[in-house]
C-alpha positions as CSV (number, residue, x, y, z in Angstrom):
1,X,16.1,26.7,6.3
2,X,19.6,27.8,5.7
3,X,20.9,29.8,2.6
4,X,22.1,26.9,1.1
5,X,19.4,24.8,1.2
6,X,17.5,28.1,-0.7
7,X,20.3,28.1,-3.1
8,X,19.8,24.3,-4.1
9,X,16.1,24.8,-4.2
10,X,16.3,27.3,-6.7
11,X,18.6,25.1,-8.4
12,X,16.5,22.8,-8.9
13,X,13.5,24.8,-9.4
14,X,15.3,25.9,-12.1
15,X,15.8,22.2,-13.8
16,X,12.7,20.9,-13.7
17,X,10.9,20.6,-17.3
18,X,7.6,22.0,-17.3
19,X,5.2,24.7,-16.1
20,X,2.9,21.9,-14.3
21,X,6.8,20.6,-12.1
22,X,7.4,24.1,-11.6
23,X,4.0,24.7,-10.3
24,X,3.9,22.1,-7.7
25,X,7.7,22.6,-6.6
26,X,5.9,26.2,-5.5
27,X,3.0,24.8,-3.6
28,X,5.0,22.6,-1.9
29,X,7.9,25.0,-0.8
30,X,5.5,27.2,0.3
31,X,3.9,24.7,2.6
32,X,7.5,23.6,4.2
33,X,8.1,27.6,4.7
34,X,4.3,28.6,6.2
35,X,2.6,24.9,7.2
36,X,-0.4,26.4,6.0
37,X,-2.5,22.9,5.4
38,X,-5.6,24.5,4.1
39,X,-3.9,26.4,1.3
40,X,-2.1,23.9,0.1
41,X,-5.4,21.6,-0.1
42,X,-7.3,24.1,-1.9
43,X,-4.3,24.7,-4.5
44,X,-4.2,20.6,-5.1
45,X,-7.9,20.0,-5.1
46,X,-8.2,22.9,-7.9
47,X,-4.9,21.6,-9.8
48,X,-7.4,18.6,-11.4
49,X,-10.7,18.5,-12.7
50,X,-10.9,15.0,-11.8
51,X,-10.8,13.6,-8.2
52,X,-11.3,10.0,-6.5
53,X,-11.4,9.0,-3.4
54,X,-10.6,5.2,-3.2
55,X,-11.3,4.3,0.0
56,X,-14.9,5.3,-0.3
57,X,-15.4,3.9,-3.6
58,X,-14.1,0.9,-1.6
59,X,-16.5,1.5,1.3
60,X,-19.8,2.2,-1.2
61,X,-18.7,-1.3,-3.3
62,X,-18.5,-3.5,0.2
63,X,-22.3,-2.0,1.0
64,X,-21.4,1.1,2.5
65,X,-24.2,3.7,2.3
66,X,-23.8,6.5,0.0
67,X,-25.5,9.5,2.0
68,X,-22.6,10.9,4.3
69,X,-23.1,12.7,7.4
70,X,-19.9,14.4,8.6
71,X,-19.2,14.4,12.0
72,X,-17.0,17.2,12.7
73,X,-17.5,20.7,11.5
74,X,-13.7,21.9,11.6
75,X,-11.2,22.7,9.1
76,X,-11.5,18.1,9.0
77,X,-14.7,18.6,8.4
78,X,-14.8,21.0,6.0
79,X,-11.9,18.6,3.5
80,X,-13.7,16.1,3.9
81,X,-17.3,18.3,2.6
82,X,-15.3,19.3,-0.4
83,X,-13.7,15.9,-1.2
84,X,-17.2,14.5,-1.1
85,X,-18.7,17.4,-3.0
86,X,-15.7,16.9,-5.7
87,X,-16.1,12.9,-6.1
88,X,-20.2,13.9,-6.4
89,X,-21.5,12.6,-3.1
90,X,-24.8,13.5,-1.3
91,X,-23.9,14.9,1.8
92,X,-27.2,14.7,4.5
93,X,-25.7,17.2,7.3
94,X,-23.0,18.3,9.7
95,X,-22.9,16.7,13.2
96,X,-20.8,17.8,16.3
97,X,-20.7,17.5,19.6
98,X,-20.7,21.5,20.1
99,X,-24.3,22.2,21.1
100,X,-23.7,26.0,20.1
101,X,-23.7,24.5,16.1
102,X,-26.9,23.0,16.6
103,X,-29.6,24.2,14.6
104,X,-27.5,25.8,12.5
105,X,-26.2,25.8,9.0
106,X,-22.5,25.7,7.7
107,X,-22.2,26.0,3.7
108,X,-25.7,25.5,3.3
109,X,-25.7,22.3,5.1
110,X,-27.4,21.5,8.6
111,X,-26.1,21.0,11.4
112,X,-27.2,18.2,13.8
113,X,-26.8,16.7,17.1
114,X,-25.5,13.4,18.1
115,X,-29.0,12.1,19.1
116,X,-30.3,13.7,16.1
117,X,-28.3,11.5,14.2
118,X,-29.2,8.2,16.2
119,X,-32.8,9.0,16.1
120,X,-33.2,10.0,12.5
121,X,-30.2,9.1,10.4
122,X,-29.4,5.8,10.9
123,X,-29.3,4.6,7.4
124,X,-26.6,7.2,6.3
125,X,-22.8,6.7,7.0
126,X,-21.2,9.1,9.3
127,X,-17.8,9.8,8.0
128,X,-15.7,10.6,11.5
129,X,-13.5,13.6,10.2
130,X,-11.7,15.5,13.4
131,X,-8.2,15.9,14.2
132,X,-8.2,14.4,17.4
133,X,-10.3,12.4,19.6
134,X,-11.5,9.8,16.9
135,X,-12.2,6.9,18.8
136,X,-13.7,8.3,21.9
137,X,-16.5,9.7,19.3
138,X,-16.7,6.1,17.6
139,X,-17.0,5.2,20.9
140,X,-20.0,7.3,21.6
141,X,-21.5,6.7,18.4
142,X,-22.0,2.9,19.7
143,X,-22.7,3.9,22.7
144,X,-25.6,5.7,21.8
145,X,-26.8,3.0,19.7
146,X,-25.4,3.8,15.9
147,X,-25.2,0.9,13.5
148,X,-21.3,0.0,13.2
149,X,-21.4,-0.5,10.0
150,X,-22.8,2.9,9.0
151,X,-19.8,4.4,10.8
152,X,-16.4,5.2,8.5
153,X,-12.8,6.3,9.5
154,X,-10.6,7.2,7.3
155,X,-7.7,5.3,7.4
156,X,-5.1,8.3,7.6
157,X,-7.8,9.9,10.2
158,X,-9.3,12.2,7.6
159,X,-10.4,12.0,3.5
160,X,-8.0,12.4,1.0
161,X,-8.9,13.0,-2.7
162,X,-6.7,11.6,-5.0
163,X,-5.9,12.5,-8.6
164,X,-3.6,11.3,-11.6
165,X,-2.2,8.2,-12.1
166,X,0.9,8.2,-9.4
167,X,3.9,6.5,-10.6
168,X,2.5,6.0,-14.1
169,X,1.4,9.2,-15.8
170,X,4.7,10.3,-16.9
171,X,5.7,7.6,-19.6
172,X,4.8,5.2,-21.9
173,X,6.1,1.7,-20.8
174,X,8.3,-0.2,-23.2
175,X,8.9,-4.0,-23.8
176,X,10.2,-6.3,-21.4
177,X,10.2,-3.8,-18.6
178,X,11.7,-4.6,-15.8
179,X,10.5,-2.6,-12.2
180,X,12.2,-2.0,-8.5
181,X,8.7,-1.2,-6.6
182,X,10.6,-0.5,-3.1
183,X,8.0,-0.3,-0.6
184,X,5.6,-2.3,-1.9
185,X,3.2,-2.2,0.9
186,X,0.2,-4.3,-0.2
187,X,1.3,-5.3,-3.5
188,X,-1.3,-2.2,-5.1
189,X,1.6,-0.4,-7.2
190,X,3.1,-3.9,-8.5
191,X,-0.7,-4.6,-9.6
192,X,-0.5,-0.8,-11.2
193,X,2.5,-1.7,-13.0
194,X,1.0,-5.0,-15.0
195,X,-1.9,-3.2,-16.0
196,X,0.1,-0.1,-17.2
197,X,2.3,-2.2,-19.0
198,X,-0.2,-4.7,-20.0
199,X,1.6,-7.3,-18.6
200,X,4.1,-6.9,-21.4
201,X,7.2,-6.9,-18.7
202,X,10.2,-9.6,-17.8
203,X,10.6,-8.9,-13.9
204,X,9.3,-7.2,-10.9
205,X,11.5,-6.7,-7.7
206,X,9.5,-6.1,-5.1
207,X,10.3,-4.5,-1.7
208,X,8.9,-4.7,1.6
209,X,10.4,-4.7,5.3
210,X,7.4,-5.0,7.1
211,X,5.8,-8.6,8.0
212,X,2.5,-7.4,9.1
213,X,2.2,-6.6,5.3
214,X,4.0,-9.6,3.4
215,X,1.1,-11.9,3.0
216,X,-1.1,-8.7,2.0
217,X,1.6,-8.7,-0.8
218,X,1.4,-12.5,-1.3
219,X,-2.3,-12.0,-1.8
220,X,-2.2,-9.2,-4.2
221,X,0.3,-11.2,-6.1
222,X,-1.4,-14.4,-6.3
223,X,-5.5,-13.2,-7.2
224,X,-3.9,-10.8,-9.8
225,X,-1.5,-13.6,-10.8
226,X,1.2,-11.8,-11.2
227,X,4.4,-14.3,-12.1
228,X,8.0,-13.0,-12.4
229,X,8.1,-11.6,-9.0
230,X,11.1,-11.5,-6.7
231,X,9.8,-10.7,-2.9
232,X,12.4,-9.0,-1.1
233,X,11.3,-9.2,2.5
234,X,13.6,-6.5,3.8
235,X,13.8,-2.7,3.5
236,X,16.2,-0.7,0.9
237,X,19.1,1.1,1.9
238,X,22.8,2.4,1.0
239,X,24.0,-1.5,2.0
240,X,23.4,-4.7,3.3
241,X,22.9,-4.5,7.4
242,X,20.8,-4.5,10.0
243,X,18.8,-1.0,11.3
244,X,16.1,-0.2,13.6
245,X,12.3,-0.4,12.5
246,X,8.8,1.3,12.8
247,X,6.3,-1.0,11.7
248,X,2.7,0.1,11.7
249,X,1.3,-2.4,8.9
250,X,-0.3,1.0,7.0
251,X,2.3,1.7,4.5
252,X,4.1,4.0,7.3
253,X,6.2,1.6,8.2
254,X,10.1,3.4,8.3
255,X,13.8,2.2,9.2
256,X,16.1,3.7,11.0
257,X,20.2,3.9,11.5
258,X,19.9,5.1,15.4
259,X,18.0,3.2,17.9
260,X,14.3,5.1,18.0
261,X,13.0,1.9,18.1
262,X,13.8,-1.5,19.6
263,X,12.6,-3.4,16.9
264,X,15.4,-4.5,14.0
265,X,14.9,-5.2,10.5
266,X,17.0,-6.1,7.7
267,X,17.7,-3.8,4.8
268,X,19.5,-4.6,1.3
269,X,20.7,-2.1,-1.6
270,X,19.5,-2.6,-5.2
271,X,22.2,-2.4,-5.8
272,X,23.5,-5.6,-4.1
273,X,20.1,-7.2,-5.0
274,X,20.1,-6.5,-8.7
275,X,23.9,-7.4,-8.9
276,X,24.6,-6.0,-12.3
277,X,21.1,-7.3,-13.6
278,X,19.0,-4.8,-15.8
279,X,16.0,-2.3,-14.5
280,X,14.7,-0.7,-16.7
281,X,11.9,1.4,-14.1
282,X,12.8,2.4,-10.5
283,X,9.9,3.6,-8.3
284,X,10.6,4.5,-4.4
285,X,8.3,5.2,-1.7
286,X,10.2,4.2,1.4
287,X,9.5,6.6,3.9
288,X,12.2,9.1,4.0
289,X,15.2,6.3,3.2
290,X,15.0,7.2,-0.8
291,X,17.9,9.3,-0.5
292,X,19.9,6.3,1.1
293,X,18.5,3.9,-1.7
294,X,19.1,6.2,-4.3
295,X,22.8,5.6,-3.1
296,X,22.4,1.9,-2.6
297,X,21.0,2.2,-6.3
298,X,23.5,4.2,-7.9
299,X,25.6,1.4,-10.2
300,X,22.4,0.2,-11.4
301,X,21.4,3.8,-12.0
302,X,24.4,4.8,-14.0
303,X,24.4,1.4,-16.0
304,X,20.9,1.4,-17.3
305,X,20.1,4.7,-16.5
306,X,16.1,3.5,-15.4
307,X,13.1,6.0,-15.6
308,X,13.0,7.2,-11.4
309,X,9.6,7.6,-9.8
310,X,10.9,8.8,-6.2
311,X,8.6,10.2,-3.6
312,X,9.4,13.5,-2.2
313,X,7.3,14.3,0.7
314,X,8.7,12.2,3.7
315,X,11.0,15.1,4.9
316,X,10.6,18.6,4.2
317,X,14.3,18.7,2.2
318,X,13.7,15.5,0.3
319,X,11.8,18.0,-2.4
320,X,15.1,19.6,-3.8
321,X,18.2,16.7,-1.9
322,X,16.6,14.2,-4.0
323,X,16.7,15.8,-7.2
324,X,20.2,17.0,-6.3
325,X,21.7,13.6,-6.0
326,X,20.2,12.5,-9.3
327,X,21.8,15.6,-11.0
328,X,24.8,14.9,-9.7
329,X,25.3,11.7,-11.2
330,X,25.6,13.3,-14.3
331,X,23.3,11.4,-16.5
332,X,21.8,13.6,-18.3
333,X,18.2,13.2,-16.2
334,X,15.3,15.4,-17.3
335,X,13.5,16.2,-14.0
336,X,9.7,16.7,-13.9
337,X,7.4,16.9,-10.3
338,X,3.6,15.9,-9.6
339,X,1.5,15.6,-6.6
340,X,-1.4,13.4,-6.4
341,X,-3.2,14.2,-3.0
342,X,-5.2,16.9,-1.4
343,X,-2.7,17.3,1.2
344,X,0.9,17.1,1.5
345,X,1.5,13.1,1.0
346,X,2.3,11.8,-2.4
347,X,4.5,14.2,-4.2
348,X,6.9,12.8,-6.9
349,X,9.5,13.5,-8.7
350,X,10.2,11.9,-12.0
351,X,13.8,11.3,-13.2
352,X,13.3,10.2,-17.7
């Protein structure tokens, strides 16, 4: 990090609002500078009294057993213990495939053997949790005879606690609101919005390059029915063109302006899509392009000035450049930062 990258840091340290922005702007720097994962996952699991963790509530609604055994005694292992102890789940024991553990106790919990688990555990879930090496122990698991279905991976390869309301904890909504959700994904923020708003809005523009997720999007809009939505099935940028594409269906799908990737996909502004049209509500979480959309955003930004929900966590810089190019717009922005994970994804920064 050069000097004046610090400088604009502290600049923006500076301008943000509140103790609580200041607070997380710290954490955050301090894991770009020292990568220290487990100390910035105790910090945001002891931020909030509250923690969820969606996916398992997802898991436990579908039939999913409710007595975890975590396989994997790492520094995995050991998130996911506390992620589960913080959501108030019954954890049975440890299991791992070091035989030296066996017997043993870590935390005050047991640890067991893989055939210990297949011989007596078969009714709990075994919640996968290791940093490498995933499938080959699913793998073994059905090998030795484990029940499928009693087996969970998390879908980003280890648990994540979630807290807050991301996007919409910042600000009352007001009538007729009208919302840029660019990187829609699965259509799950959209849904957000109508419920936040009570479906007291006039229009929803909704973003998403990636085709593996369109009819996901469809979906979402049509059991919810939500109405008043324009589907934008291309990616945001500073302009109109044509740039390279990662598409991985999860939400990490990202675009490119050199050629990392043989795959094209077609990007738009806001800008060019709104074309002079109100917003009233701008949300981005677009994979390391916000700064670019920010740009391809910037007459509808200084027209209505919109309330900005902008991720910050795609590239270590985007935590101070971001806030930078709002400020220099001169619009009078109050900035304000929160973080909604118990690891480094899902930091924002709020623009009101």
């Amino acid at each position: 990090m050069n000097m004046q990258s610090i400088e604009v840091a502290s600049k923006i340290y500076e301008l943000l609002c509140d103790e609580k922005s200041k607070e997380v702007f710290r954490a955050k720097f301090d894991f770009i500078i020292n990568k220290d994962e487990v100390k910035l996952f105790d910090w945001s699991l002891n931020q909030n009294e509250k923690i969820d963790c969606p996916e398992l509530d997802l898991y436990e609604i579908t039939g999913g057993r409710y007595s975890y055994i975590i396989f994997g005694a790492g520094q995995e292992g050991m998130k996911s213990k506390r992620v589960l102890e913080a959501t108030n789940r019954k954890i049975a024991a440890w299991c791992d495939n070091n035989r030296i553990l066996w017997g043993t106790e870590i935390d005050g919990i047991k640890v067991i053997s893989p055939g210990e688990l297949v011989n007596h555990y078969r009714d709990a879930t075994v919640l996968i949790s290791i940093r490498r090496h995933i499938l080959p122990v699913y793998q073994q698991l059905l090998m030795m005879g484990f029940p499928r279905e009693n087996i969970f991976i998390p879908k980003n390869g280890f648990l994540l606690g979630f807290m807050g309301k991301q996007y919409f904890d910042m600000f009352e909504p007001k009538n007729e609101e009208i919302f840029v959700d660019a990187g829609c994904w699965d259509g799950a923020t959209s849904k957000e919005f109508v419920s936040w708003c009570e479906g007291k809005y006039e229009r929803i523009y909704a973003f998403e390059p990636d085709a593996s997720c369109w009819l996901s999007c469809e979906n979402t809009f049509q059991a919810e029915k939500i109405d008043h939505v324009q589907f934008i099935k291309k990616g945001t940028w500073k302009e109109t063109t044509t740039l390279y594409f990662e598409g991985i269906g999860r939400g990490s799908s990202k675009v490119y302006a050199s050629a990392v990737s043989p795959y094209r996909v077609s990007v738009t502004s806001i800008d060019d899509v709104l074309d002079g049209e109100k917003v009233t509500f701008i949300k981005l979480d677009v994979e390391g392009s916000e700064l670019e959309t920010l740009i391809g955003a910037e007459k509808s930004i200084r027209k209505y000035k919109p309330r900005l929900a902008v991720s910050v966590y795609h590239k270590p810089e985007d935590l101070w450049v971001l806030a930078e190019y709002i400020i220099s717009l001169d619009l009078d922005y109050k900035l304000y930062m929160r973080h909604y994970t118990t690891c480094n994804y899902e930091t924002v920064l709020y623009a009101l």
